[in-house]
Every structure is written in C-alpha cells, then in structure tokens.
N, C-alpha and C positions, 0 to 999 in steps of 0.2 A: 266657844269660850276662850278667851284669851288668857294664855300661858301666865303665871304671876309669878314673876322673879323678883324678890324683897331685895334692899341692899344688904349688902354683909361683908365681911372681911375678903371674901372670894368672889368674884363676877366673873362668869360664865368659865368656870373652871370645869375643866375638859373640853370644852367646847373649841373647835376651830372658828376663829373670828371671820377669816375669810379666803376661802379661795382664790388665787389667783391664775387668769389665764396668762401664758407666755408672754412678754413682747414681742409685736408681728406677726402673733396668731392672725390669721384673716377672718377677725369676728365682723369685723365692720369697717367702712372707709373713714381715714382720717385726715382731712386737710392740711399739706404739709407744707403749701407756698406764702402761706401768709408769711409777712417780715413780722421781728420781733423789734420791741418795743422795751424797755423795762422800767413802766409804770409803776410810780407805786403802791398801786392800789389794786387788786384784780380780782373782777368779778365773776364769779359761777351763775352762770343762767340754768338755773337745772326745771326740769318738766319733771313732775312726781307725777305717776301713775300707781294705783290701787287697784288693787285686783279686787275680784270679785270675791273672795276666802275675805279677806280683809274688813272690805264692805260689810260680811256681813257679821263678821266679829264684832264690828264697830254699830253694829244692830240697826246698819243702814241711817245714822243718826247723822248729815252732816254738820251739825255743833260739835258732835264729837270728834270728826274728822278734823274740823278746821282749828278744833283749842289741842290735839294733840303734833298733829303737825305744825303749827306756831311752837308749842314746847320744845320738840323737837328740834326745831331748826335751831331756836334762840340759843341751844347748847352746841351744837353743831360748829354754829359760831365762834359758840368762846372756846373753844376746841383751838379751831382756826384759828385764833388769837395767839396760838402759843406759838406759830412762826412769823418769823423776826425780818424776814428779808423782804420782805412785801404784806402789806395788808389785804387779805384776803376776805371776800366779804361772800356767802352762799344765797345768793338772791333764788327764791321759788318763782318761778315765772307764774309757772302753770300747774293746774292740778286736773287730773283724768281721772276718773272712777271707773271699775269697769261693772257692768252688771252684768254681763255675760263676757267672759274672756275672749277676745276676737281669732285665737290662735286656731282653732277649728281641730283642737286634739284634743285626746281622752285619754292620754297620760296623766296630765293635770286636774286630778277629779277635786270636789270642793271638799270631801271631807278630810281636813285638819288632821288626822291622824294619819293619811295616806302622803308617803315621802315621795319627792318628787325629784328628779334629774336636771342639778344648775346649770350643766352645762349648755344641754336639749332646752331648759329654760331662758336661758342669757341669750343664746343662738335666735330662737324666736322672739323673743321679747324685743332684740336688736334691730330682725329684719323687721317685726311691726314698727318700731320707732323709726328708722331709717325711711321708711314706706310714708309718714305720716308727716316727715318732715319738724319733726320737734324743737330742731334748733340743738344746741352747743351739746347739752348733756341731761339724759332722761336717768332718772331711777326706777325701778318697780320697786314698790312698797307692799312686800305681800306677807300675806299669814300662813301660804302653805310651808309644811314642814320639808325642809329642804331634804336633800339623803349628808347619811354621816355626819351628822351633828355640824352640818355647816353652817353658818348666818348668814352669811354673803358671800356673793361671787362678782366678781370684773374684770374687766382689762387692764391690764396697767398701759397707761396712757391712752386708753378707749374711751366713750364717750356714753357708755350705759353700763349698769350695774342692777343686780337686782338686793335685794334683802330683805329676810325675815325678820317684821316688826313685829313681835307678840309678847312680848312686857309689856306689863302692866305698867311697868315705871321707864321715866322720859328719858332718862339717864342712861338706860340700856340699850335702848333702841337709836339714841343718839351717835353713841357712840358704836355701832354696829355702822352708822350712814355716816358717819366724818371716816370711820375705815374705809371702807368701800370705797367713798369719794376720794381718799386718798390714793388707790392704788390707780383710779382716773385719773389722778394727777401726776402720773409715775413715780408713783412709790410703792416699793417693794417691803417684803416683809422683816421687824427690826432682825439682826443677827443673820439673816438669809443672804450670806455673801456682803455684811458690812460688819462694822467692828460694834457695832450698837446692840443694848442688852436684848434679851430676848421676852423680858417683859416690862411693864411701866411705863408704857406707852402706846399709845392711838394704834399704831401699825404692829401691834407685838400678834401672832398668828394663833396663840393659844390667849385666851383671857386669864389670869390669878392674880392673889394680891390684892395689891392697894389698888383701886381704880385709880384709870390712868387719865389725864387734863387736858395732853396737849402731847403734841409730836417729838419725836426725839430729832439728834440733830443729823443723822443719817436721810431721815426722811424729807428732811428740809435740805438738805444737800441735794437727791433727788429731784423733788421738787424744784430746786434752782436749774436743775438739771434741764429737765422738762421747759420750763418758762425757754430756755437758749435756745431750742431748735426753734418754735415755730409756731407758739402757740396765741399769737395776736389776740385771737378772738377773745381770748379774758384782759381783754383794756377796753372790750364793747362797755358803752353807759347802756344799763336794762332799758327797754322802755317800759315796761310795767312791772308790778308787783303783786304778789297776787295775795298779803298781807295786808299791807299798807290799802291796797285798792279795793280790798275786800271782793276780790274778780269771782266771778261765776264758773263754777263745781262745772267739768266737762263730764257728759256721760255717752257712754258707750253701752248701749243695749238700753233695754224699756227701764225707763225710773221710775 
C-alpha cells in the first residue's frame, strides 16, 4: 500500500529530504572534457527506473504508472522554473520497470516495511546504470523504505540518484525528485556552508513549513557553478520523449 501523506501546513517534517554523497566520492564516472557552452536552455535527459516494491505498489497497473509519473514530472518542472539563469527543461527519455530487481542481493527484500541501505543502494543501482549504458542521468523511483527517514539519496554532480516515491500525492514526490536532481546538478544543501535559509526551499535538507516552489539563490549560484566546468551534455537536443511519444514501458524480468 502506498504511504498517504495529505497536504498540510507541514511537509515532511522530521523527515531528511536527502542525502547527500560528497563531491568526488568515486560513486561513478563523470565526463569531464566536454567544452562548455552557455546555452540557454538545458536539457536533462533522465532514464527513470522502477523497482520492483514500486511496481507493485502501483498494483502493476501501467496507466497508473504512466498518469503519475506525467504528474510528476509536470511539477518537477515548474520547480525548474524558478531558476533564472538558464531554462531548464527535465525531459523523461526512458522508463524501466523492474519485475525482478537485477541486483542479485537480499538486502533489498520487497516488503515495504523492511528499511534498506542508500548508500549500498545508490552504489548498485549506479553500477547497474553505468553497466546498461543509460545515457546523461538515471533515477530509481522506488517504494522501499529507505533507513533513517531518508527520501533520497545522490551525488552532487553525479549522474544517478535514487528516491522514495510513496505519496499518495504528486506534490510530494515531486518535489523529493527536483531535490535529488538537484544535488545531480551540484547543489548542496540550503544553509550547508552558504548564507541561504535553512528552509523554504527545493534544496532545504529537513522538509517544514510552507511548501517550497522553487530553488533558492544559493542553489542557483551552485548550479551556475556546475554549468562552468563541463557539463555540455545538457545543450544535447533529446531525441525522444517518452511522454510526448508515448514510448514503450521497458521491463526487466517476466511481465
């Protein structure tokens, strides 16, 4: 069953929004010769993956899949909206299902109430994405209960991320995936070594308050940050969409 968090004056208070790995952790390799460009307009090619906890939260339905992930993304978006320095657009290339987890470990069992190791999960999630050849930047979109009341976890300036999508409502989960994607985008958490508050916004590390819309200007300093070394690949035009094109649900294990 999927966890149902209503809106209220308070969003995800207590809750750590997300994990962040170091910079220059050696999670994964990152592309560091491309020239930079400063386009502007820049697109996220992102590969969603669905685990199998997920799948079957979503009761294996993919209508369900594909009108909550559209939702999702759609706010995601306007999220992205709120920096100024470039337009930022999160194109879904591709979507993966898993019916069986390809990881080959029994840490990550399927019952929902069993918490699970993000770090041990990022780690392998990576080396399957890495392995599989995904392209720019994959998500895992999962329902297992992470440990320590995390939601997500990434690299800042890595190319994967995973996060727990288990609201009921789009708004939550949304914005758990513009965090994440953010720290993929090198940005750090607000107040964490900058002068930006510590909540009321996208990248704030604990959730309270007023729900937040859009990035602060720390993060977006960041992020400019990140565009200056080296990061070309987001001036690629997508060649497909996997909304717009209505592209075919990839599965991994018996459907």
């Amino acid at each position: 069953m999927r966890r149902t968090v209503g809106l209220s004056a308070v969003l995800f208070a207590g809750l750590i929004m997300a994990a962040c790995v170091p910079p220059g952790t050696p999670v994964e390799p990152v592309d560091t010769t491309l020239p930079y460009t400063n386009n502007a307009e820049k697109k996220i090619e992102l590969h969603v993956v669905v685990d199998s906890a997920q799948w079957v939260a979503m009761g294996q339905d993919e209508t369900v899949l594909r009108n909550e992930l559209y939702a999702v993304f759609s706010r995601v978006n306007e999220m992205f909206a709120s920096i100024t320095s470039t337009t930022i657009d999160v194109n879904v290339t591709d979507v993966t299902v898993f019916n069986v987890d390809p990881y080959g470990l029994t840490r990550y069992p399927d019952a929902l109430d069993s918490e699970v190791n993000v770090a041990d999960l990022l780690t392998d999630f990576t080396t399957w994405k890495n392995a599989q050849g995904l392209g720019d930047f994959a998500m895992l979109y999962s329902a297992l209960d992470f440990e320590g009341s995390v939601l997500a976890y990434a690299q800042v300036a890595g190319s994967s991320s995973i996060v727990q999508a288990t609201s009921d409502d789009d708004y939550h989960n949304a914005l758990t995936v513009a965090h994440s994607l953010g720290h993929n985008l090198g940005m750090q958490h607000d107040s964490a070594g900058n002068a930006c508050p510590a909540s009321g916004y996208v990248m704030a590390a604990v959730m309270s308050g007023v729900p937040p819309s859009g990035f602060s200007s720390c993060s977006q300093s960041s992020y400019d940050s990140y565009l200056s070394t080296n990061r070309a690949f987001l001036d690629n035009i997508p060649t497909r969409d996997f909304f717009t094109e209505h592209r075919a649900i990839n599965y991994v294990g018996d459907n």
